[in-house]
N, C-alpha and C positions, 0 to 999 in steps of 0.2 A: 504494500500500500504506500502511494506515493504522498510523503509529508506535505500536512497541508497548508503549510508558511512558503514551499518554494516561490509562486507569483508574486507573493508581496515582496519576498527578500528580493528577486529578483530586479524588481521594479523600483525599488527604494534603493540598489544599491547598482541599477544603468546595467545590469549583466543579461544574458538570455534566461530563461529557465531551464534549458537541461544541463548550463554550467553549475545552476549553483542544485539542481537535481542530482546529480553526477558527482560533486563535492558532498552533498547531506550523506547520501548513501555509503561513501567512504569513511565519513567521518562515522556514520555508525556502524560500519564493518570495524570502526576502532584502529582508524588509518590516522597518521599524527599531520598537520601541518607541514613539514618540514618534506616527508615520504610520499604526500599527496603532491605539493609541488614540482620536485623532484620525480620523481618517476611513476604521474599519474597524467601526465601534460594532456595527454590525447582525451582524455575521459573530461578532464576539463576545462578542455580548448586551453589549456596554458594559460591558467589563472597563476597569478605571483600569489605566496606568503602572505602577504596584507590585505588580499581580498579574499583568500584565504577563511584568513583569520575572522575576517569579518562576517562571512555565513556562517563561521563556527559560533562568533559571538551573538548573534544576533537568532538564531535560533534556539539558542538557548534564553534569550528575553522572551522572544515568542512564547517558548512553551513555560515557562515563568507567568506568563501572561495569561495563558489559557488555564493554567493550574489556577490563579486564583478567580478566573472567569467559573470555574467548576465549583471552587469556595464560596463563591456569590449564590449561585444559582442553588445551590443545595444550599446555604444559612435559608435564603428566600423560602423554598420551596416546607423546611421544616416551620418554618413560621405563617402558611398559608396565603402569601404574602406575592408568590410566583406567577405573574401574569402572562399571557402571549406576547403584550405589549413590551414587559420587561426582561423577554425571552430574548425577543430583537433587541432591543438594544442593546443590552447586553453581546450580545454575539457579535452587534457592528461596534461596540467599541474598538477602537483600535489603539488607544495607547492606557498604559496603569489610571493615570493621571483621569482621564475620561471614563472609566471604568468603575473610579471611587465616585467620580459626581456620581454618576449612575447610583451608588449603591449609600449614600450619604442620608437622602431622607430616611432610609430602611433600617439603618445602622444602629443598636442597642444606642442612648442615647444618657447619660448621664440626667441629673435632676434640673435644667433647666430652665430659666425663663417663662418660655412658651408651653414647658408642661406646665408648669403649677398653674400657668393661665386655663389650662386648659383641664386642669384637674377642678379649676375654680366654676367652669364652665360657660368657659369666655368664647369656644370656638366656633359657634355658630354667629355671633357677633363681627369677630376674625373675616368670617365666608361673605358675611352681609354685606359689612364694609366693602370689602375685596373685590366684590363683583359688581357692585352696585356704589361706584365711584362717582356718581351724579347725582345721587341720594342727596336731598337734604334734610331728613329727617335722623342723621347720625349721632345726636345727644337725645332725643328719644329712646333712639331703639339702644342704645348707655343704656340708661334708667333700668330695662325691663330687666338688663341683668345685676342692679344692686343687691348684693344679699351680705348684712353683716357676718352670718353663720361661718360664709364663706369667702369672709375677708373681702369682699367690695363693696367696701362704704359708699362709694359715691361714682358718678357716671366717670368722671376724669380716672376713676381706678379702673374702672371697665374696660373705658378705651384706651387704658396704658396695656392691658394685658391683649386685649387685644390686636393692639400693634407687635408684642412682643410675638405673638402668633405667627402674624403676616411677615415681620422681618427674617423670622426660621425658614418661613416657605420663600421666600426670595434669597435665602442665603442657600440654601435645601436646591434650588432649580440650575440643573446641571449646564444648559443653554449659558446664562449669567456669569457662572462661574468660569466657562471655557472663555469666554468675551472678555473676563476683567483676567483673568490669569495673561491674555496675549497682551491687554491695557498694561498692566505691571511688569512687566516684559522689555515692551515697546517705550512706555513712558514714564518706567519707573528712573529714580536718582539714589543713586548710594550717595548717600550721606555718611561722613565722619567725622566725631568729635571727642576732643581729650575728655575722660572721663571726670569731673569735679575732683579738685585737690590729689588729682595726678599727673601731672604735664611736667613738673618736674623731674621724678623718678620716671617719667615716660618718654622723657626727650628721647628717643631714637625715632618716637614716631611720628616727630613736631611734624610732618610734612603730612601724615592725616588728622591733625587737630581742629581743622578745619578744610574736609575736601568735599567735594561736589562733580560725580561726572553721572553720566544715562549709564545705566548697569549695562545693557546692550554691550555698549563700548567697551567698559570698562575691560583690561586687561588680566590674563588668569595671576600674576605675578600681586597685581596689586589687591586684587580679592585677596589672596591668602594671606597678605602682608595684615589686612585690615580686620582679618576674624583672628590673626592671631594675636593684634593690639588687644581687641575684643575680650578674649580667651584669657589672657594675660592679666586685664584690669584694668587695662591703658586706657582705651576706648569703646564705643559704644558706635553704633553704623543702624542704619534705617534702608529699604530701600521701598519709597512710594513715589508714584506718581501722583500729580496735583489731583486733589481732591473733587473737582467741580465736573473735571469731565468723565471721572471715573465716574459718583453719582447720576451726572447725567448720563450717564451709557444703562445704569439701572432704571430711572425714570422713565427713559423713552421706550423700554419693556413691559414698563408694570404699569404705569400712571397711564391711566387713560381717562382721565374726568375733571371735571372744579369741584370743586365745593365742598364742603366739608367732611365727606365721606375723604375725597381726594385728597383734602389736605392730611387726614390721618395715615394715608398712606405714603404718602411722599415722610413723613416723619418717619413712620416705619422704613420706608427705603433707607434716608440717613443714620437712622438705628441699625441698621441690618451692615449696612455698608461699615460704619466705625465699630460697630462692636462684633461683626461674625465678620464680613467678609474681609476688610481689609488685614486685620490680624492673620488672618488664614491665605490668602493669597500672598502677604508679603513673607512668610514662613514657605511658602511654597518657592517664591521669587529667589529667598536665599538658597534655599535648597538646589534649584537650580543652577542660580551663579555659582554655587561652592560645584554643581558638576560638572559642569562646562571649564572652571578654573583646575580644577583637579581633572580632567580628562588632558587640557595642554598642558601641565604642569607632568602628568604623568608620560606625557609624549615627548617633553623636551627631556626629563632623566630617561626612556628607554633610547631616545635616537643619542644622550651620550655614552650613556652605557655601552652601544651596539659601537661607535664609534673607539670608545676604551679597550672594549672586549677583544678587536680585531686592530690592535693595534699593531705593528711592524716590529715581529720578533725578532731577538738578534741571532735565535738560534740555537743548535747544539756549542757551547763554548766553554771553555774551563772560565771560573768567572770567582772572581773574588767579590763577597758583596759585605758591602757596610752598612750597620745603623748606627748613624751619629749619632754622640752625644758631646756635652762637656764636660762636666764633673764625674761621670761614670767610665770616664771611656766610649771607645767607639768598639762594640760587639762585631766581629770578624769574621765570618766562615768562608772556606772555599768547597767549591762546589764541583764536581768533575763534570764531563759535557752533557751527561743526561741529569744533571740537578741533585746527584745525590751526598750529600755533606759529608765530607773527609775530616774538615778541621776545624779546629773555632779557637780562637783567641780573643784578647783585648787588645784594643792599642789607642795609646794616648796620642792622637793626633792634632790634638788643641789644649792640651795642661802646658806645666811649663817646658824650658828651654829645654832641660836634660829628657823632658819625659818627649817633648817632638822627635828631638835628635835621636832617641831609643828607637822613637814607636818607625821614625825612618827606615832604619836598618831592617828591622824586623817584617816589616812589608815589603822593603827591599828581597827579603831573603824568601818571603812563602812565596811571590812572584816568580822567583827563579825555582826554586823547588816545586813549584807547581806547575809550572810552565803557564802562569796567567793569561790567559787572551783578553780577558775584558774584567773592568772593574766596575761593579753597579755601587752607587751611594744613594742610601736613601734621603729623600727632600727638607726632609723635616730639620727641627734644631739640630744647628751645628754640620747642616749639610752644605752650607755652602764654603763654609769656614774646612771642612772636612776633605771636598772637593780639591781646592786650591790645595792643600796638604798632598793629595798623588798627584796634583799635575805637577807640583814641584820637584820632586821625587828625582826628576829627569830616566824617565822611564822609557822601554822602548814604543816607538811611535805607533806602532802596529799594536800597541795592547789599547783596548778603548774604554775610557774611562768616561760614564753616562752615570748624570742625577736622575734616581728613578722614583716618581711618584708613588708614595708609600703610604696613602690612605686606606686605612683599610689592616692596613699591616699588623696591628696593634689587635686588632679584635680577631684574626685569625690567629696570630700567636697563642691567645687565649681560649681559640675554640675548640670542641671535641676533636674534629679533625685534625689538628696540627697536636694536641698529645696523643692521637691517637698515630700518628707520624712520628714522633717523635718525644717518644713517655719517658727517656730520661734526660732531655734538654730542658735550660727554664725556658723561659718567655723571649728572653733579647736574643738569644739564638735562632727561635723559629721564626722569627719576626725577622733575623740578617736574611737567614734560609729562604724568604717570601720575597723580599725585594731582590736576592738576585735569580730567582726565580722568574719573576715577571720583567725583568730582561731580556733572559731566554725564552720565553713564554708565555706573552699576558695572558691568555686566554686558559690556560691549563693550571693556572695561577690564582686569580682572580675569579673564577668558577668556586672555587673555596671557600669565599667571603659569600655570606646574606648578599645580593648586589645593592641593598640601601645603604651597602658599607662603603661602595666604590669612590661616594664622594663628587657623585656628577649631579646629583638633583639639586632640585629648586623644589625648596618646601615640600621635603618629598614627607615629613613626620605629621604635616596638615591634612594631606591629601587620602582619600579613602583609599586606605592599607592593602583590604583584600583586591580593589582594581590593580593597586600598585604591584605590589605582587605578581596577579597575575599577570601582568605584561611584560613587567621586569623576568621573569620566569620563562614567557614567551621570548624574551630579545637574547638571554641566554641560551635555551633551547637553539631558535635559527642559527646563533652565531658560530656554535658549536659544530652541528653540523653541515654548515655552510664550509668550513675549515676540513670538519672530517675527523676522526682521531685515531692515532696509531693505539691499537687493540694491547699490544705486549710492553705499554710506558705509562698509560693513563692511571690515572690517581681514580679513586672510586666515585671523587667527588666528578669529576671531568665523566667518566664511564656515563652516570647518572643521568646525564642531562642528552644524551644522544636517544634518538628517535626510537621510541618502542622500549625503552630500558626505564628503571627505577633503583632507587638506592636500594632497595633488595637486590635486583639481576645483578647491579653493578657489583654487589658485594662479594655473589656469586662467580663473579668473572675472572674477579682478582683472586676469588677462593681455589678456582678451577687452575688458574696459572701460574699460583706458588705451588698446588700440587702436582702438574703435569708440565711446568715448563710454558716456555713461548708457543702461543698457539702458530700454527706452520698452517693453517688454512682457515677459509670463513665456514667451510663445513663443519670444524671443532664445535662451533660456538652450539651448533646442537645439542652439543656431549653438557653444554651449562645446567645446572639446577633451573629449572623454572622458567627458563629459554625457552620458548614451544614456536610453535609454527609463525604464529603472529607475531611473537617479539622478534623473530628471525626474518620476515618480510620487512617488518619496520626499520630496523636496525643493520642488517647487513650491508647497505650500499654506504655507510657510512662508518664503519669501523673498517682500518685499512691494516696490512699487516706487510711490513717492511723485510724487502728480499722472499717474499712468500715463495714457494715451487709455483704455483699460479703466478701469472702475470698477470690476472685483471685481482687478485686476491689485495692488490696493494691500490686498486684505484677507486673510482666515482660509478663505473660500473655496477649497476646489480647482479650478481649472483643469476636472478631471474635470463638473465642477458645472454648467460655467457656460454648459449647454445647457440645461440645468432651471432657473437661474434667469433666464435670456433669455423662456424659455417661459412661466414665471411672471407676468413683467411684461407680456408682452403678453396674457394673460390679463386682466388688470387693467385693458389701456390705456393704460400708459405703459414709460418706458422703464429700460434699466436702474439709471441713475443716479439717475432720480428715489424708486426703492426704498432706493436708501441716505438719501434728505435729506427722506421725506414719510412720517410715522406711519401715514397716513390712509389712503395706499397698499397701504404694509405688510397693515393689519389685514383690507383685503379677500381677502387671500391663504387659500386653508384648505388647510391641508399635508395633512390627510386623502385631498385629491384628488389628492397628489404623490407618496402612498406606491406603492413599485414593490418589483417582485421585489430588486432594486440599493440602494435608496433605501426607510431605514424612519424616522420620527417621532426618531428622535437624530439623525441628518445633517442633516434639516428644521428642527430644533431650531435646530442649532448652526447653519443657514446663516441662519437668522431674526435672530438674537443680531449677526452678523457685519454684514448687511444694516444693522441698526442702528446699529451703531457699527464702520466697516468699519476693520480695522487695530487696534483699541483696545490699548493697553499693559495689561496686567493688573498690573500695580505699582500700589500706593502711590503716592499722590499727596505730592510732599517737602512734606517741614515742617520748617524752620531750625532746629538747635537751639544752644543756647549754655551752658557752663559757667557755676557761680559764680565771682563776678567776684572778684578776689584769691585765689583759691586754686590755687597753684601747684605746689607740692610739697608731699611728707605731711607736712612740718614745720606746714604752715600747719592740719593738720587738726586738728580737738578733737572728745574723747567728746560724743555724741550731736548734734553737727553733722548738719542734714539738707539733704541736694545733689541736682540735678540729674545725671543718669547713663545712660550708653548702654552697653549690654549687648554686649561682645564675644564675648563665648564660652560657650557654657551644655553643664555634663557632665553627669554623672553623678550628681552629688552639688552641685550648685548652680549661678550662672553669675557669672561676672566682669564686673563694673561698671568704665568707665568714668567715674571723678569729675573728669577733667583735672589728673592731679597726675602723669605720667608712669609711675603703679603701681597697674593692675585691683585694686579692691578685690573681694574676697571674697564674694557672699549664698551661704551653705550652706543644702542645702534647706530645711531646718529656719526657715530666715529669711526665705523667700518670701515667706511668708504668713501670715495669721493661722489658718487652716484646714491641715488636714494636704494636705502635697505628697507623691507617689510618683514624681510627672516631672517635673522642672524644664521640658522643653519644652511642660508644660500650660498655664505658668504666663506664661513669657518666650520671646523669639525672639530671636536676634540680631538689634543694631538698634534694639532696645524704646531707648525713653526713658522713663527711672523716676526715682522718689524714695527715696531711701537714708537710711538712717540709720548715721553712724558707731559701730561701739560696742564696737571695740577699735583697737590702732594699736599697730604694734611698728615702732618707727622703726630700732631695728638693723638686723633683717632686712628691713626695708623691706615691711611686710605690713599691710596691712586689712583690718579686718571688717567690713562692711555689713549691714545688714535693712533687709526691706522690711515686715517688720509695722509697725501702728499703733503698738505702746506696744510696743520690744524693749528687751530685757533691754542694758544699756549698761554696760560694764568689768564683769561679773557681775551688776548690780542691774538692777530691773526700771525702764525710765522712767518718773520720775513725771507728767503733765499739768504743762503750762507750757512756761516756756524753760529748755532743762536748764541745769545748770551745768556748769562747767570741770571736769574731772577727769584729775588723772593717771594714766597707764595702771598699772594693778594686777596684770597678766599673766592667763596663762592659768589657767585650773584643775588640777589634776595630772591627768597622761595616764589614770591609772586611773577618775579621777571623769568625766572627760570620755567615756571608753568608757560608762560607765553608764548617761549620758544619749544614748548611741546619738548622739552627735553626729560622729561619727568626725574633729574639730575636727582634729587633730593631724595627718593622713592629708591634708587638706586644706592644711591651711596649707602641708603638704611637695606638692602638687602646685601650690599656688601658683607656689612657688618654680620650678617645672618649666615653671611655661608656654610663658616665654619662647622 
């Protein structure tokens, strides 16, 4: 039976039907993202990962949807309540949000207003009014329901409870509700304001003490910024649209009369409106903004993540790695080419004179003893002070000494995984062992870490956790098997994350290969615990096994495959191995004659591509890079200084630079470029190595400005051509001129402050 979401998905998200028909049906054979892309192309026209992902997401709301479409109808139905009328509607709901109008008058209802009025037996008075809005006779027909017994002394209590009636049933009418919800939307204003007798303890967030923009507009960066003043205690945010025409969007549905019946009703409108519906719409309104802020907030930490993840390994390399410090020393270990830890020491590479001059020799001497090829330092304190210390060394030029972003570092040292790695090392050890690790390896490395540890988000602790999660878990996932992973080196954590496996199988993997050695084929993987047929269709085209007796055993090929390309070569005349090492071979092949009912011109593609370079890493190929040399802390910087810089984190509004002085300098987007930017990710990617220009510096708060235009404006003036001069910082501009220029500067500087 063909699922009954594929039209709408289809339709809402521009594809055919039998693509995303063809997708559901995979995805519930229990086919992953990653396997479906990869080697299901023909089944779905060659849908990518991201649209992918998208049928998977979205049928899943669907049937979210219909589940509590079934919860309605059955509460309804046990309460006698269950109409044909409210069958249909029901069923043509199409989103939650319209589903609840629907089911809101029905809804178990607390002690209300409009009950007691109507416990009082005000509701036929309610109906009179209501309908009969040209009535002049509306403090008569008051009177008849005076009753002290029942607490209505007097006609004006009559027709107060009365109102209270009619404002339920206009707050209750789902039509209204859909109108003013898109009203609040459309014309609603976030407002913020310092909370009374906190602006001082709140100054970081003087730039919303007083803000005003249409929530529409508003930015996900600064939503989170303003619910977490909120959260915090700082401040306080609203977000309504002016009052008059929202009422009048009620009026012009309900009011249909003069006179005094009418006028009762129009009060009940304004009653309904301040006291039911605007609380509840603007509750809805937030709720909103905070998803819409948290959906880009959670898109700009997965595209850095995915950008971190697949960062330009340096490789198999003997590698000495450091975690700086000063007063403890600098923890030492060296590492052989596949990562596995020989040695560890201390070395004093910033105490004093005698303890330099030691800590020299002695890295002089594992260098040579080890035959070092590369030197990784982690970023943190004392990393740049650390650095200079082996570039001084006078070491040979061929060995590569790289500052390695080490966030992160600290909380896998500490995690099950790394004692379970490592159960009799402390902490500063597995922490060296991690940064020179993700030299060799981001990606094999950084797998190991939560990825909220990585250090790329933006307000990723505001943002709803399980979306984050799940996406950050999807961006690992791709990135993993987009790379591929050698089967007989992978860490359990790495095993894990590959298509069709779990930290069970994965455990199993590694279980199966301390007892039997390196597996020597993909058909071993059979021989796994808990491996079965499906985890081996999922999984196989992406676990590779280096020097396998098979030749496709080590590439991007499936398994499934490797009867068509056995049949290929002998076609040809040669064999299979010789298709991977002879172009010449290759090119006699004509995939035309290999297209099958199974098999269309994208698999044949992609196994040609593979053939060629079987196993290929799709990464960047590393390129060393090195800070300006004396520049250590922001003390050392000056207006219009330009540096050398690696991009850690890129938002919403600009991305953070790396100048080696222990504090991400600032480019706001506005400073990217000399050309207008709308994405910061158009422009940079985590990772980038750029050129900056300084062109402010607040040494108190410890804050820089960067650009990356030709000629930027430096302490408010425009650079002139030449070598700038020295200039003392002259501050900011005042908050209101800086709104003018739409640089939202101040909002900025206060997420700076927040990175960390």
């Amino acid at each position: 039976m063909q699922n009954p979401f594929i039209e709408q998905i289809a339709e809402e998200l521009s594809l055919k039907a039998h693509q995303v028909a063809a997708t559901a049906a995979l995805i519930a054979e229990g086919g992953t993202v990653p396997f479906i892309a990869r080697y299901r192309k023909e089944q779905t026209g060659e849908l990518d990962e991201v649209e992918i992902t998208s049928i998977r997401d979205r049928l899943q709301q669907l049937a979210d949807l219909a589940s509590r479409r079934e919860s309605i109808k059955k509460s309804l139905d046990e309460r006698g309540l269950l109409t044909d009328e409210l069958k249909t509607k029901i069923a043509e709901a199409k989103t939650l949000a319209k589903l609840e109008d629907i089911y809101l008058p029905f809804r178990p209802k607390r002690r209300t207003k409009a009950l007691i009025a109507r416990e009082r037996g005000l509701e036929p008075l309610a109906t009179h009014i209501f309908e009969n809005q040209n009535a002049s006779d509306t403090a008569e027909q008051a009177l008849k329901y005076v009753d002290a017994d029942k607490e209505v002394p007097d006609a004006n209590a009559a027709l107060e409870g009365a109102r209270h009636i009619i404002a339920e049933w206009i707050s209750d009418d789902a039509d209204i509700r859909e109108k003013l919800r898109k009203l609040f939307w459309e014309q609603g204003i976030l407002s913020s304001e310092a909370f009374p007798g906190k602006e001082v303890e709140g100054a970081k967030y003087s730039d919303y003490f007083d803000w005003k923009e249409p929530i529409k507009n508003a930015p996900s960066h600064r939503v989170l910024a303003i619910r977490r003043g909120e959260k915090e205690g700082f401040l306080f945010h609203r977000i309504l649209p002016e009052e008059e025409p929202a009422i009048a969007t009620i009026e012009k549905q309900f009011l249909n009369g003069r006179g005094p019946a009418a006028d009762e009703v129009k009060k009940a409108i304004a009653d309904a409106y301040k006291r039911l519906l605007s609380p509840s719409m603007e509750t809805e309104v937030r709720i909103q903004a905070k998803k819409k802020a948290d959906a880009a907030a959670i898109q700009v930490f997965a595209d850095n993540a995915r950008e971190l993840l697949l960062a330009s390994p340096l490789g198999q390399k003997r590698t000495m790695a450091v975690d700086p410090g000063f007063r403890t020393g600098c923890k030492t270990v060296i590492l052989d080419a596949q990562g596995k830890l020989l040695f560890n020491h201390v070395l004093f590479c910033t105490g004093s004179a005698g303890q330099v001059e030691r800590a020299g020799v002695e890295a002089k001497a594992l260098v040579e003893r080890y035959d070092i090829e590369a030197i990784a330092i982690g970023n943190g304190t004392a990393g740049r002070e650390t650095e200079a210390f082996f570039r001084g060394l006078g070491l040979s030029p061929k060995i590569i000494i790289v500052s390695v972003n080490e966030s992160g570092a600290s909380i896998y040292s500490a995690s099950e995984a790394a004692r379970e790695e490592f159960p009799d090392q402390d902490l500063t050890v597995r922490g060296a062992v991690s940064i020179g690790r993700r030299l060799m390896d981001p990606l094999a490395e950084l797998v190991k870490l939560d990825p909220k540890s990585i250090g790329v988000g933006q307000y990723q602790h505001d943002v709803d956790q399980y979306a984050l999660k799940r996406t950050l878990d999807d961006t690992v996932i791709s990135s993993v098997n987009k790379v591929g992973v050698e089967v007989n080196t992978a860490s359990k954590q790495l095993l894990s994350y590959v298509s069709g496996l779990n930290e069970s199988i994965a455990g199993n993997i590694i279980a199966h290969r301390q007892e039997n050695g390196p597996f020597k084929s993909r058909k071993e993987f059979t021989k796994v615990s808990r491996l079965g047929p499906k985890a081996f269709e999922q999984c196989a085209g992406f676990l590779r096994i280096r020097d396998a007796a098979h030749p496709l055993d080590q590439s991007g090929v499936h398994p499934e495959r490797y009867t068509l390309v056995e049949q290929m070569a002998a076609n040809v005349g040669c064999k299979v191995e010789d298709l991977t090492r002879d172009s010449s071979a290759r090119a006699k092949i004509k995939l035309e004659d290999y297209v099958s009912d199974e098999v269309g011109l994208p698999t044949l593609r992609d196994i040609m591509e593979e053939l060629a370079k079987p196993g290929r890493d799709p990464r960047k190929q590393f390129e060393a890079f090195a800070f300006a040399d004396g520049i250590e802390k922001p003390a050392d910087l000056t207006l219009g200084m330009k540096l050398p810089g690696i991009v850690t984190n890129v938002t919403a509004f600009g991305a953070f630079v790396d100048v080696g002085v222990h504090q991400d300098g600032l480019v706001h987007i506005s400073q990217l470029s000399d050309s207008f930017v709308d994405d910061p990710n158009k422009v940079v990617k985590v990772g980038d190595k750029v050129k900056v220009t300084v062109t402010e510096i607040d040494l108190q708060r410890n804050r820089i400005a960067l650009s990356m235009k030709k000629q930027p404006e430096i302490g408010g003036k425009k650079e002139r051509t030449g070598s700038p001069k020295k200039r003392s910082h002259s501050g900011s501009a005042p908050r209101g001129e800086r709104r003018a220029k739409n640089n939202d500067f101040g909002s900025n500087w206060f997420d700076a402050a927040l990175k960390k």
